[in-house]
C-alpha positions in Angstrom: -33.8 -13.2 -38.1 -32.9 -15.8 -35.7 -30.5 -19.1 -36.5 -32.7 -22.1 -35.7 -35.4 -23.8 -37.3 -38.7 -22.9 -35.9 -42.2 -24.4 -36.6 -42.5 -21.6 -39.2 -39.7 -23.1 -41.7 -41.3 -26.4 -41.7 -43.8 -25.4 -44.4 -41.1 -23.1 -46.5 -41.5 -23.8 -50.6 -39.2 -26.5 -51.8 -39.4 -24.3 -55.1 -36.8 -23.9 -57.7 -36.3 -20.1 -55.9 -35.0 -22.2 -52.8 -32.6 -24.2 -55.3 -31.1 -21.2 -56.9 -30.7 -19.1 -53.5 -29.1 -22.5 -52.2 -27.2 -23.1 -55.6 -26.1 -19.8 -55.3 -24.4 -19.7 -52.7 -22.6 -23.5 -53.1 -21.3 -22.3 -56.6 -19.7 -18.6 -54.7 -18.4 -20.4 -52.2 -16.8 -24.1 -54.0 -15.7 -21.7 -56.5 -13.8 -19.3 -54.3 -12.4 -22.8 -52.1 -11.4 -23.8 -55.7 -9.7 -20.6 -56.7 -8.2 -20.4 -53.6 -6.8 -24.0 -53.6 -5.7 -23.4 -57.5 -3.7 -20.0 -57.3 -1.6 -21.4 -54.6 -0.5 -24.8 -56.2 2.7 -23.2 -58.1 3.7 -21.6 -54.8 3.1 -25.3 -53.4 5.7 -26.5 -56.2 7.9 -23.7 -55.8 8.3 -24.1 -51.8 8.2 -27.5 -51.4 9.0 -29.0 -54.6 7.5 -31.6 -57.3 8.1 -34.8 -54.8 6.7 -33.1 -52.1 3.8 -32.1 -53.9 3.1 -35.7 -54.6 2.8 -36.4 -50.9 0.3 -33.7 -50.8 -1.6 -36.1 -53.3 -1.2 -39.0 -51.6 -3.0 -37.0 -48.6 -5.7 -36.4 -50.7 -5.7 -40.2 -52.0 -5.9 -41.4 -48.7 -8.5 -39.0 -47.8 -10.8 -39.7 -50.1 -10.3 -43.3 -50.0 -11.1 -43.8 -46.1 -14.5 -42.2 -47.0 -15.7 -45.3 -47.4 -15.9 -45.2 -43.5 -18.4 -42.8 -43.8 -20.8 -45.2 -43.9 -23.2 -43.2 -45.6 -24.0 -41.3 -42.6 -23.3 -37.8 -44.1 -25.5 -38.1 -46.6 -27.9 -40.3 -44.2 -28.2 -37.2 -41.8 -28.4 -34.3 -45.1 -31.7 -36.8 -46.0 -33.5 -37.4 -42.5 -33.0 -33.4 -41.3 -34.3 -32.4 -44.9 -37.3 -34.8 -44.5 -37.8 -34.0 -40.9 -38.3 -30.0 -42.3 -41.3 -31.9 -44.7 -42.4 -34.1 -41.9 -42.1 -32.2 -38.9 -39.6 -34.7 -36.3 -40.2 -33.8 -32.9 -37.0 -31.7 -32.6 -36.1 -34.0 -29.6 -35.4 -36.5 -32.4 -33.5 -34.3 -34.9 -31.0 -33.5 -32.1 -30.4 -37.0 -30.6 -29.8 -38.0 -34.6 -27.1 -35.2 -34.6 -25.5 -36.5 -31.2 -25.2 -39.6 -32.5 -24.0 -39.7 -35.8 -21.4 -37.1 -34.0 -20.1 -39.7 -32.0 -20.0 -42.2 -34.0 -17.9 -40.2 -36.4 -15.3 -38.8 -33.8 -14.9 -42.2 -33.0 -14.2 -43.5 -36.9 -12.2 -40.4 -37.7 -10.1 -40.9 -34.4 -9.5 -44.9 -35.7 -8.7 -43.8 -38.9 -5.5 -41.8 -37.4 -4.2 -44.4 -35.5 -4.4 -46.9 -38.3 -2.9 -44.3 -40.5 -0.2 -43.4 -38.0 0.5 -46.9 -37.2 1.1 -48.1 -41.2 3.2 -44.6 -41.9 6.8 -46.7 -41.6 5.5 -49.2 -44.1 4.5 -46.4 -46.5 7.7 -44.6 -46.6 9.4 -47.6 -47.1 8.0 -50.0 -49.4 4.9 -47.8 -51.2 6.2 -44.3 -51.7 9.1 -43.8 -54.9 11.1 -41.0 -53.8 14.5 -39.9 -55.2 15.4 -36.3 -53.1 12.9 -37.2 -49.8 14.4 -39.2 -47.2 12.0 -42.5 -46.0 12.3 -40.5 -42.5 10.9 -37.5 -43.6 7.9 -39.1 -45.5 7.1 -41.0 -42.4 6.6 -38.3 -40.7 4.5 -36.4 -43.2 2.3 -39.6 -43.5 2.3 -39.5 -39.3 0.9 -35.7 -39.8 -1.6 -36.9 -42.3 -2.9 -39.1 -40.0 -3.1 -36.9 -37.5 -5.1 -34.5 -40.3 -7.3 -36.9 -41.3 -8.9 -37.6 -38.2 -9.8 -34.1 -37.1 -11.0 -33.2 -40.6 -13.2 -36.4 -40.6 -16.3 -34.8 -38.6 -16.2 -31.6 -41.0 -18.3 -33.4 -43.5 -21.0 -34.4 -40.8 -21.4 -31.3 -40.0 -21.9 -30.1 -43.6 -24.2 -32.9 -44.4 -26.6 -31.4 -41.8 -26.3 -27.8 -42.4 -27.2 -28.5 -45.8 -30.2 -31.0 -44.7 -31.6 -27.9 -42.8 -31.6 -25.8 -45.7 -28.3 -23.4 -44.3 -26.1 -24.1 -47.2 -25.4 -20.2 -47.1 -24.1 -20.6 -44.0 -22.0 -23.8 -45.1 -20.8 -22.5 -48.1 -19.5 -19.2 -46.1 -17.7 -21.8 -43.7 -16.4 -23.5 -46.0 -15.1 -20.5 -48.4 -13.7 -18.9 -44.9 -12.0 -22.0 -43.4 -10.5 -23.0 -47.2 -9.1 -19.2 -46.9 -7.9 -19.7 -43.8 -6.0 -23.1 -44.4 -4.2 -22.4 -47.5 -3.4 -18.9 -47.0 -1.9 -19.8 -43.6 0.0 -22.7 -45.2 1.5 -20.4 -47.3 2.4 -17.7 -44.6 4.0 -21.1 -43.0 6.0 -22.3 -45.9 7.5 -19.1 -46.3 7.7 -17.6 -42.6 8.6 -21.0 -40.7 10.1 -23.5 -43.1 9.0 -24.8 -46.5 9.1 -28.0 -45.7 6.1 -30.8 -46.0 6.3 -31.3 -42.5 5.3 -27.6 -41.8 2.8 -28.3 -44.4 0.8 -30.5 -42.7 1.5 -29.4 -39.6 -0.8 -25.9 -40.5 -3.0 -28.7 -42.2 -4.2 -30.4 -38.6 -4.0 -26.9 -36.7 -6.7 -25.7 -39.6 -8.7 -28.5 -39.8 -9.4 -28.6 -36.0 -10.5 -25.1 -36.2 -12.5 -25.8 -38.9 -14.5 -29.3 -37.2 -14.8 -27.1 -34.8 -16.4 -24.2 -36.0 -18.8 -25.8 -38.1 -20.1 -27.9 -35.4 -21.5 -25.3 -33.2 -22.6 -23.9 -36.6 -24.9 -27.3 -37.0 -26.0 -27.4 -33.3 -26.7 -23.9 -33.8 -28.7 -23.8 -36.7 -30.6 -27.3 -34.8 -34.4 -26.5 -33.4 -34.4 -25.8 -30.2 -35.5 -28.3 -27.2 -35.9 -28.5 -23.9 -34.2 -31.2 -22.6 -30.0 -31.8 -23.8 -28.9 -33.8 -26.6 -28.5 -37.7 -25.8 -26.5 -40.5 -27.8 -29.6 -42.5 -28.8 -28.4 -45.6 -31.3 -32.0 -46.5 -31.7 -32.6 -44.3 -34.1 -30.1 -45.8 -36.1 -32.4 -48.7 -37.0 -34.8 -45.9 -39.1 -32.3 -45.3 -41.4 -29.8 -48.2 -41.1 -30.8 -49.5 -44.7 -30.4 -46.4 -46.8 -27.3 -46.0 -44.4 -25.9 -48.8 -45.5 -27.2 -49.3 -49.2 -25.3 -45.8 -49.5 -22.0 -47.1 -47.8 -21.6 -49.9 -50.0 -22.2 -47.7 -53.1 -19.9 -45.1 -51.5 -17.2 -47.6 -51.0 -17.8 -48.5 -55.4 -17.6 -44.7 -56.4 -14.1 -44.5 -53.8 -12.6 -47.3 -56.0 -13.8 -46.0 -59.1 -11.8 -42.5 -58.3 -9.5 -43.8 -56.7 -8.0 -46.5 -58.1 -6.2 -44.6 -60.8 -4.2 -43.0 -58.1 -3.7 -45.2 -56.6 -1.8 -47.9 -59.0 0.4 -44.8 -60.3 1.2 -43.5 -56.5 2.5 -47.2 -56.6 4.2 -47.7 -60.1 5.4 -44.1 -60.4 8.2 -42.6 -59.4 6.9 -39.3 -56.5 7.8 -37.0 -59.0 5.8 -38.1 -61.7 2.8 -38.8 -59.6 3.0 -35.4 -58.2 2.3 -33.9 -62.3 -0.8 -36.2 -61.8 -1.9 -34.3 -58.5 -1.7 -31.2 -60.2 -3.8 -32.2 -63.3 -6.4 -33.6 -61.2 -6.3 -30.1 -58.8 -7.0 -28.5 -62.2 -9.9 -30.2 -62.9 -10.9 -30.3 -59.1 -13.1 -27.0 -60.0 -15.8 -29.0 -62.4 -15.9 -31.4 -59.0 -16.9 -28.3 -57.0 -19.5 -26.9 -59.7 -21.2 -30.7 -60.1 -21.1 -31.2 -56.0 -22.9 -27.7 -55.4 -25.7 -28.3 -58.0 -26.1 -31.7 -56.0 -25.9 -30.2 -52.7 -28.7 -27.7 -53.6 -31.5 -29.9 -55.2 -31.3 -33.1 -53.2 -32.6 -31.7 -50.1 -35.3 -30.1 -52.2 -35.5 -33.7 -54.5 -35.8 -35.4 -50.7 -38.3 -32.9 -49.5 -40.8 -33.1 -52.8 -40.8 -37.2 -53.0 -41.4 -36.8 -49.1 -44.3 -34.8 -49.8 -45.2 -36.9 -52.8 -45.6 -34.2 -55.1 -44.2 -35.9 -58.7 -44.9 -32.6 -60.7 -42.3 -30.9 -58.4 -40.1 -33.9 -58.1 -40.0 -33.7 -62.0 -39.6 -29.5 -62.5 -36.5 -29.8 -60.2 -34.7 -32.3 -61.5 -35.0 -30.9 -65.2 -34.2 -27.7 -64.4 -31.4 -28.4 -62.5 -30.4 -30.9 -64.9 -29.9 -28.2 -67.5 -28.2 -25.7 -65.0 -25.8 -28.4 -64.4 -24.9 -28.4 -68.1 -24.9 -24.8 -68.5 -22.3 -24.9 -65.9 -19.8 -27.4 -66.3 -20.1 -27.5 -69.6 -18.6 -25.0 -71.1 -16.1 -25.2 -68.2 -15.0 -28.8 -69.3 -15.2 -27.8 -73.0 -12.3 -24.9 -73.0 -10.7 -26.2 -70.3 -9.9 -29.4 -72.9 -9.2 -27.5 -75.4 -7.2 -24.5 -74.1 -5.4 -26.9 -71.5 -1.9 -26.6 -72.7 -2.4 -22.5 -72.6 -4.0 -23.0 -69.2 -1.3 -24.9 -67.7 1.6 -22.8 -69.1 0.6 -19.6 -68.1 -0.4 -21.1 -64.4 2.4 -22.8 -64.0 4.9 -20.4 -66.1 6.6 -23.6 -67.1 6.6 -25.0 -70.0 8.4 -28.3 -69.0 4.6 -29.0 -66.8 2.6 -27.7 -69.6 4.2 -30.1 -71.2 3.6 -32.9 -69.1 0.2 -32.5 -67.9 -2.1 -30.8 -70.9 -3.4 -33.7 -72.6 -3.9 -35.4 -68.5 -6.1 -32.3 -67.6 -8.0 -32.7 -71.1 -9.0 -36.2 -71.2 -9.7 -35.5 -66.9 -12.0 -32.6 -67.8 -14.3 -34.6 -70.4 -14.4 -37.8 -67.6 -14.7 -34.8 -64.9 -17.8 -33.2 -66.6 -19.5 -36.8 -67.5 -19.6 -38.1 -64.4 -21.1 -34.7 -62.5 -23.9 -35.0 -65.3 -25.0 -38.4 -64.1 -24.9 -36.4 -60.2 -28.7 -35.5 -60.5 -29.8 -38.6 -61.8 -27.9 -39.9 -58.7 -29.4 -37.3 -56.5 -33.1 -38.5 -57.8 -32.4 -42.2 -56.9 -31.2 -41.1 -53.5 -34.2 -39.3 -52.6 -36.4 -42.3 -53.8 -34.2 -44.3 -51.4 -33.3 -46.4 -54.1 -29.6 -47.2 -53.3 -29.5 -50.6 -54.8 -29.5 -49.4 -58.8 -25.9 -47.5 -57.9 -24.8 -50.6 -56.4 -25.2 -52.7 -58.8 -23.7 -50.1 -61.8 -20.6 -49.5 -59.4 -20.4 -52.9 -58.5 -19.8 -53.8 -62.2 -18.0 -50.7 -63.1 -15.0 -51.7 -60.5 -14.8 -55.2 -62.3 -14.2 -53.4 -65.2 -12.3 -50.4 -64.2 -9.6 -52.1 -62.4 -7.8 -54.5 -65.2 -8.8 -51.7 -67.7 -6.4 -49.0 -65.1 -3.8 -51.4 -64.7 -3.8 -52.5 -68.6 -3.8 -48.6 -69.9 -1.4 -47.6 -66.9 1.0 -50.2 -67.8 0.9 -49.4 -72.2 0.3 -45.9 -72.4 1.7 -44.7 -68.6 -0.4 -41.4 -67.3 -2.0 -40.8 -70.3 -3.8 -44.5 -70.1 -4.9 -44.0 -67.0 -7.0 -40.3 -67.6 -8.4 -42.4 -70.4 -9.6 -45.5 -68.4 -12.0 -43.2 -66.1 -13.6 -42.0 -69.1 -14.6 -44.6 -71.0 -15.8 -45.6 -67.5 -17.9 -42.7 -66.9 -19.1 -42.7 -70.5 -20.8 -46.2 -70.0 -22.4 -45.0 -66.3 -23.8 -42.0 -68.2 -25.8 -44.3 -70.6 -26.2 -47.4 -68.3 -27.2 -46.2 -64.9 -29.4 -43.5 -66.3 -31.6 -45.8 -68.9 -32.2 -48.0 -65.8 -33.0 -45.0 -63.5 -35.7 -43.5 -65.9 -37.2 -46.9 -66.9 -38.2 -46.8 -63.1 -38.9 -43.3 -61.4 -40.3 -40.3 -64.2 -40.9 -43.2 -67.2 -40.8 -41.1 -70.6 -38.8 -38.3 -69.5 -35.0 -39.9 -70.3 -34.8 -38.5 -74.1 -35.8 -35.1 -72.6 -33.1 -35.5 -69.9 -30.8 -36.7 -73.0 -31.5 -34.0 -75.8 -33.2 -31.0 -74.4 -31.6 -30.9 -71.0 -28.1 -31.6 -71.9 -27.4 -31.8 -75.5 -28.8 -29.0 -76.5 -26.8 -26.5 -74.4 -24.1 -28.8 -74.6 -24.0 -29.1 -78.3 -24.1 -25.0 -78.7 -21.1 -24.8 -76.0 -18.9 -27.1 -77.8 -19.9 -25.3 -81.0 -18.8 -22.1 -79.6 -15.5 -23.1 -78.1 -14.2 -24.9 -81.0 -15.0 -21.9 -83.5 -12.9 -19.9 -80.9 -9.7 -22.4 -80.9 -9.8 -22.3 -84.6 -9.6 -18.3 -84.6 -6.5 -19.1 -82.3 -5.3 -16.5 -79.5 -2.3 -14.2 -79.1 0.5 -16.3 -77.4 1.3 -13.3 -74.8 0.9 -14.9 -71.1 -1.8 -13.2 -69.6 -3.7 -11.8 -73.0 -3.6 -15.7 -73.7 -6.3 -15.9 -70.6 -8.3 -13.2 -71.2 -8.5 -14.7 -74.8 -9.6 -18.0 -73.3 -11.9 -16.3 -71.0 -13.5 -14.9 -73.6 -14.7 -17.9 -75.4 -15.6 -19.2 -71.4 -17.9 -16.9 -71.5 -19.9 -17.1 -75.1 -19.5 -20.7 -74.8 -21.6 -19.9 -71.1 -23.9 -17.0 -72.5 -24.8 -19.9 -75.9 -25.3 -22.8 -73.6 -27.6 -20.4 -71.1 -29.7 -19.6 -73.9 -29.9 -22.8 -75.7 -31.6 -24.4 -72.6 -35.3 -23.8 -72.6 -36.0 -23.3 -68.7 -32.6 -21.3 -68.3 -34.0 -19.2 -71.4 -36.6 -18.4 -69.6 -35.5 -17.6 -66.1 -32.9 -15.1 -67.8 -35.9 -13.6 -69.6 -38.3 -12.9 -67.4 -35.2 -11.3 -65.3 -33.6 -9.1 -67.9 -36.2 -7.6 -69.7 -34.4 -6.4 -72.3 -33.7 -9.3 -73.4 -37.6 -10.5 -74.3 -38.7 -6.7 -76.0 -40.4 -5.7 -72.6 
């Protein structure tokens, strides 16, 4: 079996078989990345300390909030290589589009650090609350961040085209291996070198260089081959310069709407506090990683079937998926509200941050679990090209969502603001989808509604309640098997409540159907 595309893949079934092999492998690896960034967090505390850990969320913060400078190109380059598989690019093209976008986003990543770098003394002194951490040493862990930040920036290039060419086993390995790598090694650091938050991010850039890297020659790799090299080609930025930029915009929208909570309390709250808030969000981190691989797998598939104008396939996707999505994260986000002060203290073996985070990680779940729902329905506006509706709906959500953060922030602290997403998300769930399904598959939103999600929702929720009335032993461990448990009937009820899941699991366990 060889790495690169040949002519021979260009006609490959854009089948729901090719979603769940993709799907497959996104959920093994995002979960094992999310395991592996989960188990380590109380060894994060333990080392470096709650203040510290807060810094690690302001990394994060930032992170996410410079991805605005994407520019929609990750996505951009997932949608052209996956059409290019339906349409058959000369691969002279396919690999010129790579060399550009590369450039481009070396360039933006390496900006990024120097404005980063450059603003680091301002940061420690006038944004950051610290009580035990000197202004020095935060400087220099906001330095090291920038420093992080811009060789971490091309990794999710790189992933946007590996999963474009249909090698999201290969990107989900990569990324399961190179999460491995980084926090394993930082804790190896911490305790080996010096548990400091300076060390911390120190392993952090060493990592994530090795990992742009090594998933860059993965991507040219996994490229078809050509006969002539590579060349930086900004012409063929003009083919795609308005879905490119349509997607920026809305990019920039869903940054502020995730965003902004952390951002007023890494301002108003003291480091300490804001670090209980970075581990409540790392908790419910895992639904992000479950919602992100069901969209990774079908929207190369969505892209490839509205390429290929086939509606009937276009439509069997995006309701099966649509029910997988709630099969998964449902029941996820259903005990993981519930059980979230038994969670946390057996985590954590503290009862002080049980304490202080259980009700944050339950009202974060439910606005966790509502927005990856509306992903699909996101996913099938992106491969219609139709960038403009999330525009709009983010455009007026940020209005909204920034006097309601401050105004819940400021009355009911923490709490106020894990409430302010949620009511948030709960009016893009209605809003955005209603307008989506008045436009592309007319007459299918009550299915999408009832028989997609609330039906396998409705028997998860069902499920988990009637296990938090029976209660659990309060022994530590038994606690989690007890709470796994009801995980995993809430899973099995939801699985078998949704009509196309049903099916799939029947025709593959016979004993199930009689046969």
């Amino acid at each position: 079996m060889t790495s690169h595309i040949t002519p021979t893949n260009h006609g490959q079934s854009t089948g729901f078989g090719m979603v769940g092999r993709n799907l497959a492998a996104n959920i093994v690896g995002r979960v094992w990345t999310g395991i592996i960034s989960i188990i380590f967090v109380p060894l994060y505390l333990a080392y470096m300390g709650p203040e510290a850990f807060g810094l690690v969320g302001l990394f994060s913060m930032m992170f996410a909030l410079f991805g605005v400078l994407d520019l929609g190109l990750s996505a951009t380059l997932n949608r052209e290589l996956a059409r290019y598989s339906a349409n058959r690019w000369h691969d002279s093209d396919a690999r010129d589009l790579v060399k550009t976008m590369q450039c481009v986003f070396w360039g933006i990543g390496t900006l990024i650090g120097a404005v980063v770098v450059g603003f680091a003394p301002l940061v420690s002194r006038y944004w950051v609350r610290a009580d035990n951490l000197s202004a020095r040493t935060i400087e220099h862990a906001v330095v090291l961040m920038g420093l992080v930040i811009a060789v971490q920036w091309p990794i999710g290039l790189y992933n946007g085209g590996l999963i474009g060419l249909q090698r999201q086993v290969l990107s989900s390995g990569l990324g399961a291996g190179l999460a491995t790598f980084r926090s394993v090694g930082a804790i190896l650091v911490l305790w080996l070198v010096s548990p400091s938050i300076s060390a911390y991010f120190m392993w952090q850039g060493l990592s994530s260089l090795v990992g742009a890297v090594v998933t860059g020659a993965a991507l040219w790799y996994s490229l078809p081959e050509c006969d002539r090299a590579a060349r930086v080609r900004f012409g063929l930025l003009k083919s795609v310069w308005r879905f490119a930029a349509g997607l920026s915009v809305n990019t920039a929208l869903t940054l502020m709407l995730t965003q902004l909570d952390k951002v007023i309390l890494s301002k108003i709250l003291p480091l300490k506090d804001f670090g209980y808030y970075a581990l409540a969000t790392s908790v419910v981190g895992g639904l992000t990683l479950l919602s992100g691989s069901v969209f990774s797998a079908v929207f190369p598939n969505l892209s490839r079937s509205v390429a290929a104008d086939d509606s009937q396939q276009v439509s069997e996707t995006y309701h099966r998926s649509s029910q997988l999505m709630a099969v998964l994260i449902g029941p996820v986000a259903v005990v993981l509200s519930l059980f979230s002060l038994e969670i946390i203290q057996v985590w954590t073996a503290s009862a002080t941050i049980g304490a202080r985070t259980h009700v944050l990680v339950s009202f974060l779940a439910v606005s966790a679990a509502v927005n990856g729902l509306v992903c699909l329905p996101y996913a099938l506006s992106l491969a219609y090209g139709w960038t403009s509706l999330s525009v709009y709906v983010n455009g007026i959500s940020v209005v909204v969502l920034a006097p309601l953060t401050v105004l819940m922030t400021l009355r009911y602290g923490i709490i106020g603001a894990a409430i302010a997403p949620l009511i948030l998300n709960t009016g893009y769930f209605i809003a955005f989808v209603q307008v989506l399904h008045s436009r592309y598959l007319r007459g299918e939103g009550r299915r999408w509604y009832l028989q997609d999600l609330g039906v396998p929702l409705g028997a998860a929720i069902l499920i988990a309640m009637a296990g938090k009335w029976i209660g659990a032993a309060e022994s530590g461990y038994r606690t989690l098997v007890w709470i796994g448990v009801i995980w995993a009937a809430a899973a099995a009820g939801a699985a078998m409540s949704a009509r196309d899941i049903r099916g799939w699991i029947m025709v593959r366990v016979p004993c199930l159907s009689g046969s």
